[in-house]
C-alpha positions in Angstrom: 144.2 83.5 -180.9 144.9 86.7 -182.6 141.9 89.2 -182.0 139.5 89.6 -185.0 138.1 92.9 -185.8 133.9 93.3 -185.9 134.3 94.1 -189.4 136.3 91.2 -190.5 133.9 89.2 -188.4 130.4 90.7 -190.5 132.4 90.0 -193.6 133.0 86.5 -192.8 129.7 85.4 -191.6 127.8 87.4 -194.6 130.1 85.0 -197.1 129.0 81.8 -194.9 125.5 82.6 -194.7 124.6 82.1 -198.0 120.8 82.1 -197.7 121.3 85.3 -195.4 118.8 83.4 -192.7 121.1 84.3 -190.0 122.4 81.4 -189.5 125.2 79.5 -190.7 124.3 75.4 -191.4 126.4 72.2 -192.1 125.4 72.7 -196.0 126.4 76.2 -196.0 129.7 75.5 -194.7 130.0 72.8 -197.1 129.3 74.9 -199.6 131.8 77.2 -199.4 134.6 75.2 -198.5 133.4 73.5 -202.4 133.4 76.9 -203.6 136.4 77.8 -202.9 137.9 74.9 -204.5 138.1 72.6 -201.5 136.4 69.6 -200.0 134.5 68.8 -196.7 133.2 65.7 -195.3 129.4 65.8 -193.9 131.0 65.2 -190.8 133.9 67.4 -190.4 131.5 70.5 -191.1 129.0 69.0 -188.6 132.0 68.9 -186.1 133.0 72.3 -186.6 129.5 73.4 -186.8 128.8 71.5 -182.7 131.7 72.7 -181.5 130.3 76.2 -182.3 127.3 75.6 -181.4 126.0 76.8 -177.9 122.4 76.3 -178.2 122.2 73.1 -180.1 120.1 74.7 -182.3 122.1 72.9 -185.6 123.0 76.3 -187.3 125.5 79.0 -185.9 124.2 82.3 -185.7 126.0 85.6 -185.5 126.4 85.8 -181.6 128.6 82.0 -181.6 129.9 82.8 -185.3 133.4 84.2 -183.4 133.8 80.5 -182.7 133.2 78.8 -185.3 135.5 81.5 -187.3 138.5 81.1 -184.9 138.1 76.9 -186.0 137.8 77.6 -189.7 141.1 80.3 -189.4 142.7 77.7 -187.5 146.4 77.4 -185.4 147.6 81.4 -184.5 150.9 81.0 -186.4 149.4 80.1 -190.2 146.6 82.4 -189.1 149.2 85.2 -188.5 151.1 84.4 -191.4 148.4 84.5 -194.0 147.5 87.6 -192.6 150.5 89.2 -193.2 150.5 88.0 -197.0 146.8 89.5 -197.2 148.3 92.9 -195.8 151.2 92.7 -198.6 148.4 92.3 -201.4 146.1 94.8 -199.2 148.2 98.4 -200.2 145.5 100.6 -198.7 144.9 98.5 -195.8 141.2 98.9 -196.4 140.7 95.2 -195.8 139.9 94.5 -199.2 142.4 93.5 -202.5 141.6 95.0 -205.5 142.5 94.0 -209.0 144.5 97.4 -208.8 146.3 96.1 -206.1 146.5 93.0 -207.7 148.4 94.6 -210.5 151.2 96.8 -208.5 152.0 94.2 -206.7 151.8 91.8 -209.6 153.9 94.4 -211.6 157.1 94.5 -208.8 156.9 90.2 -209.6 159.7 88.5 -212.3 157.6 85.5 -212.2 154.7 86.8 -214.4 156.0 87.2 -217.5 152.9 87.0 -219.5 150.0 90.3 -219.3 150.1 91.2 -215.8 146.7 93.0 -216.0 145.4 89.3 -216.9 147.2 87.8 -214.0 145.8 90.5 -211.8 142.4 89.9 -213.2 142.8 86.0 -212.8 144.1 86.2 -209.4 141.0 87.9 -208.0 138.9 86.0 -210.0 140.4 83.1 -207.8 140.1 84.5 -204.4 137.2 86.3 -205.1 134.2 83.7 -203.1 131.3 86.1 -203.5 132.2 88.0 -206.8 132.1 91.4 -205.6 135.1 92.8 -207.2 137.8 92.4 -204.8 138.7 89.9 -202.1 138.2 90.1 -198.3 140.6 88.6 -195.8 137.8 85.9 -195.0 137.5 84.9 -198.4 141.5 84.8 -199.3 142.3 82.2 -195.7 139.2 80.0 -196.7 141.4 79.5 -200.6 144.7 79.8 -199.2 143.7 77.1 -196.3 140.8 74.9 -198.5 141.5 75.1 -202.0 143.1 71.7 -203.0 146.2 72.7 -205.4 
């Protein structure tokens, strides 16, 4: 598995923990997976969520949270290569897609013909899991791998 940086990491368990508890639950990862346009049976989040889980405790906190983000980005190859169309969006390589970014690469596209400043604002209003104003790496695998098209 391709190393994950501590920042990535942090970003990804802030969007899973929803209730910022510390720990990450079978609801919460639900949740998400619904939120970004997918769907998750109770018990293929409590499977993912057990085979995180060191202590048994029911929730993933931050110290077992590698694991259970390494199952959610699943096999290396797709991993690798949805990283590398992140990076393409990501111009700055800050981690982070902006609409701006959106746009210029939006705006080197033939296949949008209508207001690319739309389609730039649609697009992150798509990936964009937590409504900050741009989209993380987390939050673009969990659409690119969950949302059903």
């Amino acid at each position: 598995m391709a190393e994950v940086k501590e920042t990535e990491l942090e970003v990804a368990f802030k969007l899973f923990d929803q209730d910022k508890d510390g720990l990450v639950t079978t609801e919460e990862l639900k949740m998400l997976i619904e939120k970004v346009g997918g769907c998750m049976s109770e018990g293929e989040a409590r499977g993912m969520i057990r085979q995180a889980n060191k202590d048994s405790n029911g929730g993933i906190d931050y110290s077992e949270f590698r694991k259970l983000w390494a199952i959610v980005r699943g096999e290396e190859e797709d991993e690798l290569e949805i990283r590398e169309d992140f990076r393409r969006v990501d111009l700055d390589g800050n981690g982070f897609i902006t609409k701006e970014e959106m746009l210029a690469v939006i705006s080197d596209c033939d296949y949008f013909v209508s207001d690319k400043l739309v389609e730039a604002q649609k697009c992150i209003a798509e990936l964009d899991v937590d409504q900050d104003g741009q989209v993380s790496y987390p939050e673009f695998i969990l659409v690119w791998k969950y949302r059903k098209q």
